[in-house]
N, C-alpha and C positions, 0 to 999 in steps of 0.2 A: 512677492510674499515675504511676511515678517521674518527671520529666523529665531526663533529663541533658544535660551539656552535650559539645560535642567543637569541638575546634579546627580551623582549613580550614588545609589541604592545600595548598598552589600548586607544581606543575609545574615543574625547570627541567632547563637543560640545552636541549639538540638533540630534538628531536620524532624518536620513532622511524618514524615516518609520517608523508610530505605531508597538510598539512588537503587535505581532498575539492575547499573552496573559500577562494577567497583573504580575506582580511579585510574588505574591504569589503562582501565580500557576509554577512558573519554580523554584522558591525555593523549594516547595513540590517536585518537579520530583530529582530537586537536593538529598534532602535527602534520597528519595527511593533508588536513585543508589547508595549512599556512604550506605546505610544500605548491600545492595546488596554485594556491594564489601568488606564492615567488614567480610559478613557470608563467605566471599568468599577467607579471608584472604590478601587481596589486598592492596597495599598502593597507585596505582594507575591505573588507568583504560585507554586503548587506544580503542576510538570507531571508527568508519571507515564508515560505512553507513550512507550514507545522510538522510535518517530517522532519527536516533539517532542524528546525529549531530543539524539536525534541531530540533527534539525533545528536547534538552540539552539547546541549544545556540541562538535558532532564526537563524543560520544560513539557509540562502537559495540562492540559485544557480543550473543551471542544468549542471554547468560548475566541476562535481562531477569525470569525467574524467579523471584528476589527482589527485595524489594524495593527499587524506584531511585527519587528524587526527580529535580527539578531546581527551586532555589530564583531565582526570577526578580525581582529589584527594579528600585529605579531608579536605582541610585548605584553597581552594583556587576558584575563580568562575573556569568554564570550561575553557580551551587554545586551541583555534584551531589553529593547524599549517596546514600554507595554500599557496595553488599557489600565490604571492605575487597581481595579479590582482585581485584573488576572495577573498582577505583581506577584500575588501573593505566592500562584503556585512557582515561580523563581525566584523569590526568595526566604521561601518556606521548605520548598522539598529539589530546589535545583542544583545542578553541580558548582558553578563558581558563584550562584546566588548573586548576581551583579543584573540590577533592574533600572530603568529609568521608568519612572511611575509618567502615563499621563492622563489628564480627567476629560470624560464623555465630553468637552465642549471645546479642548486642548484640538489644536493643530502637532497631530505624532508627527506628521514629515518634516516640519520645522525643529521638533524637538528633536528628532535623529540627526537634521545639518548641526541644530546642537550641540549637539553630544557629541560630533566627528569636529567642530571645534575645537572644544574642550580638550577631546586628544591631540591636537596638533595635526589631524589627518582632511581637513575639511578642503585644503588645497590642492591635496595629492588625488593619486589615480584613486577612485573606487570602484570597485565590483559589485553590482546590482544581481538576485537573480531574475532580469526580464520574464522569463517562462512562467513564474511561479502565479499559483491561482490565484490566489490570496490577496495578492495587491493592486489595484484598480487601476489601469489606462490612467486615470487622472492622476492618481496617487505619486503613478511612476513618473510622470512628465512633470508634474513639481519637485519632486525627488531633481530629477535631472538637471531640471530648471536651477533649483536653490545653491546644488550645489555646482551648477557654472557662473552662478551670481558673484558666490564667495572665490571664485578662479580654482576650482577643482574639476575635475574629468569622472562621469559616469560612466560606464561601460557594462557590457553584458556578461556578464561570467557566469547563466546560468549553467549547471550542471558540475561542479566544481565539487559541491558535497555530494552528488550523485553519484559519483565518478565512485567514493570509496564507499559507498552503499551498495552497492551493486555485488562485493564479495561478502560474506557473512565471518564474522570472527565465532569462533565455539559460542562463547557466553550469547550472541542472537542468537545460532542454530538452536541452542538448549531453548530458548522462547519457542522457537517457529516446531518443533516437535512438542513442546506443552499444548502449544494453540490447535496443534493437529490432534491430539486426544482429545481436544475439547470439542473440535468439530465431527470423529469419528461417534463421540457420545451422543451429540445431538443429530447425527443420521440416524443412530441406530435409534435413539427416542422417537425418532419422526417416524421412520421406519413403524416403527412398533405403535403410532398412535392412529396411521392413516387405514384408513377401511371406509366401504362403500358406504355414505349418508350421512359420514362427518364430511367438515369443511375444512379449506387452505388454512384459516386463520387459528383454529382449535389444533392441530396439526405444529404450526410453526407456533406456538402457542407451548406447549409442550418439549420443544425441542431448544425453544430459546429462556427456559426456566431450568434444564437440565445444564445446559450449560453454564449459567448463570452460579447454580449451584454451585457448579465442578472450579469454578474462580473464574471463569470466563468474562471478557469485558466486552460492550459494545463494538460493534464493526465499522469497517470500514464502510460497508456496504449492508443491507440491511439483510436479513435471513430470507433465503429464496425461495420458497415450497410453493409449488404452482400445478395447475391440471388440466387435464384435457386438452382442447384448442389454445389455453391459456399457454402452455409451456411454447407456443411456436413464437411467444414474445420475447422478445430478450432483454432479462433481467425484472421478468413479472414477480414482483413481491405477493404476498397475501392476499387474496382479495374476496376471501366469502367465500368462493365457489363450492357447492356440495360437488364432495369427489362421487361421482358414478364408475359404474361399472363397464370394462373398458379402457377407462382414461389412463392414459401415463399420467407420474407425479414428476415432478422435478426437485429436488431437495440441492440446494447450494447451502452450505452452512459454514458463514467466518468463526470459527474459533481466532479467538483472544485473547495472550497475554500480553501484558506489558507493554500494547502498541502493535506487536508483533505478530500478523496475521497464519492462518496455517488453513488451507479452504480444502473440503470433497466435495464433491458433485457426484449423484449420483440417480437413477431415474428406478421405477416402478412401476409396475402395473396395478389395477384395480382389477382385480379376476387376471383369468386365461390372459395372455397379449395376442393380439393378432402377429402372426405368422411374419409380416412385413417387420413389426416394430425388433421382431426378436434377428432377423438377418440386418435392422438397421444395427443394433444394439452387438452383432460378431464385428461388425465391420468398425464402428467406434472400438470396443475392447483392443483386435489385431492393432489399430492406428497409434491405441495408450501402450501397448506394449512395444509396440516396432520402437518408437520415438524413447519411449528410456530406455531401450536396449543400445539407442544411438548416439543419446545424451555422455560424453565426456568431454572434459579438458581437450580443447582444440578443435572439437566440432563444428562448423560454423551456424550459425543460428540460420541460415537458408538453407541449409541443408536439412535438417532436422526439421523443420517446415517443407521441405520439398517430401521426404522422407511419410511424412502421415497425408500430403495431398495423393500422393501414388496410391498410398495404401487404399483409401477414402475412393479410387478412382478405377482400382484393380474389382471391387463391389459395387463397381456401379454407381456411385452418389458423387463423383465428383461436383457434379452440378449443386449440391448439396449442403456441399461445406465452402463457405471464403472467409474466413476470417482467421485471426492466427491461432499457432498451436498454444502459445504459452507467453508467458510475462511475467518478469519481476516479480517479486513478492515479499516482502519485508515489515518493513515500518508501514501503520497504516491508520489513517485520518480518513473522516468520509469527506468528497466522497467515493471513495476508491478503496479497495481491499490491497489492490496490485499497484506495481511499480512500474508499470510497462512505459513510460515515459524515459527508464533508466535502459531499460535492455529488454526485447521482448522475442519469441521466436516466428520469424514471419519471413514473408518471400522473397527471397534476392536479399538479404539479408548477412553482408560478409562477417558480421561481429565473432569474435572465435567466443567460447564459453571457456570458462574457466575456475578452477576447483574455488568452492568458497560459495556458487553461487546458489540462486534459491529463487525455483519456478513456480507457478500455477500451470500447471495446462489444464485446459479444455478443450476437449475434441467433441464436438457435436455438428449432429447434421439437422437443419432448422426446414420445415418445412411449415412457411406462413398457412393457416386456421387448420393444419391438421395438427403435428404435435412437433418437439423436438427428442428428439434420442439425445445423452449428454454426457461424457463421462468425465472427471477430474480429477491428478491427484496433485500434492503438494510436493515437490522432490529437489531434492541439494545434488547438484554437481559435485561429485568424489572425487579423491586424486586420479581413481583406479575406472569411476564410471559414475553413477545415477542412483542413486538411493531415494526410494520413494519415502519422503515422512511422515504419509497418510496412508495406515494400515487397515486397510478393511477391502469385504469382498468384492469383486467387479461381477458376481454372478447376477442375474437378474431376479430382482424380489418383485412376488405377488404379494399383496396385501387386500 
């Protein structure tokens, strides 16, 4: 494969958009990664996840599609090499504004060995993140390829930006608490729209125009309001269904700011509930509280996953529930709300938890073509314990 070369791009002029966050704080993320990549033996870093990249650069786009780099050293701000259209949002509204433009017909993996040329780094070690979604089997293996052509070393370093993602600095926490009003507003909208002989879609309809409103941006994951036999699917969006009387709803709703997701979950009945749904629905509530009553610094995430199995299993439903209690939750690109690739709470799981961090849980018991019962909140790890940042009732609504 040919290598070529392209020239970097820098940004100037007036930023058509405030960065998200102010300097200081993407200089600190900067130096965590290059510490990252010293222990890691690295003289440069290639990230590939719109997370990271938005994380690093300010870049943002859902136009993530094709292929985007971000070229990370130790001497230099970040370099995204980019669809030469999605330039614009790195060097229009990014932090060190530094782009290598290339056109829909351009070879990017060539122009990245490029551009690690041009730095002087195309011989030394590089850091790939293998894991990442974004960049294709093929993609990587020419990546690899190029640069053992030009006598350089590719290696895996996925998780490197992960790694300082995983605790939250105030200025995100202040996002994932705006995201969490946004999500609390569109339950309660939903809440208040769902009644027997409307549908899923007029429902999540309602609740994703209220948010909308409130500055809410696109999800990770798309708005979840579901009924009946419907909710026993996991992750049933929309789909028509006239709510009857009876039915549980399911309402999952990503609030959005900034990138920075903030999710409730929360379920309802259409009339009276049967008797069953309301003992499945004690037994979810006890499992959300036991688990952030256990949620602190040094916990270990199996434990606190052992912790809501017992409880789930003290009620009878162990058989009920397998899937984990909670996951990551931060920066967010679809198609994923959550983080749980970074740190998640799940079985045998020795990871300790630590102040800084920032969950989803979901505790639900699924029961294929009958219904699911589901409970969720969004909550930060404290120095002192577990802070839910999604305020709203866990009682059970009729509608």
């Amino acid at each position: 494969m040919a290598v070529e070369t392209s020239r970097i791009r820098e940004g100037t002029g007036p930023l058509i958009e405030a960065l998200p966050f102010d300097n200081a704080e993407y200089e600190r993320r900067l130096a965590g990664v290059r510490q990252g990549m010293l222990a890691r033996g690295l003289d440069a870093l290639l990230c590939f996840s719109p997370e990271n990249i938005y994380y690093l650069t300010a870049h943002d786009t859902p136009g993530y599609y094709f292929y985007q780099a971000s070229i990370v050293t130790h001497d230099k701000g970040p370099i995204n090499v980019l669809r030469r259209i999605e330039a614009t949002n790195t060097l229009g509204r990014g932090w060190t504004r530094l782009a290598v433009p290339y056109g829909d017909r351009e070879d990017p993996v060539g122009i990245t060995v490029g551009v690690l040329e041009e730095l002087g780094l195309a011989k030394k070690t590089i850091g790939a993140e293998a894991e990442a979604w974004f960049v294709t089997p093929k993609q990587y293996s020419q990546l690899e390829a190029a640069v053992g052509h030009v006598g350089g070393r590719l290696i895996d370093a996925s998780g490197t930006v992960e790694e300082l993602r995983a605790i939250k600095s105030p200025a995100e926490i202040a996002y994932i608490r705006a995201a969490s009003r946004i999500s609390e507003l569109g339950t309660r909208t939903a809440i208040d729209a769902s009644r027997e002989g409307t549908d899923e879609n007029a429902v999540a309809a309602a609740a994703i125009a209220e948010m909308t409103r409130a500055g809410g941006e696109y999800g990770g994951l798309p708005a979840i309001v579901n009924s009946g036999p419907r909710t026993s699917l996991c992750h049933a969006v929309p789909g028509g269904r006239i709510l009857e009387r009876g039915d549980v709803i399911e309402y999952a709703l990503p609030g959005s700011v900034k990138r920075y997701a903030g999710v409730l979950i929360r379920i309802a009945t259409v009339g009276t509930p049967d008797p069953e749904i309301v003992r499945r629905q004690a037994a979810v509530h006890d499992a959300v509280d036991r688990v952030i009553a256990a949620i602190r610094p040094g916990a270990l995430s199996g434990d606190v996953h052992a912790i809501s199995r017992s409880v789930m299993e003290k009620h009878g439903y162990g058989h009920l529930h397998g899937h984990r209690t909670g996951y990551s939750i931060g920066v967010a690109y679809p198609p994923d709300w959550g983080e749980g690739q970074i740190v998640s709470i799940w079985a045998d799981d020795p990871t300790p938890l630590r102040e800084g961090m920032t969950f989803q849980l979901a505790l639900g018991l699924f029961e294929l073509g009958k219904y699911l019962v589901n409970m969720g909140e969004t909550v930060l790890v404290t120095k002192d314990g577990c802070e839910s940042l999604t305020q709203f009732s866990r009682e059970h609504f009729v509608v």
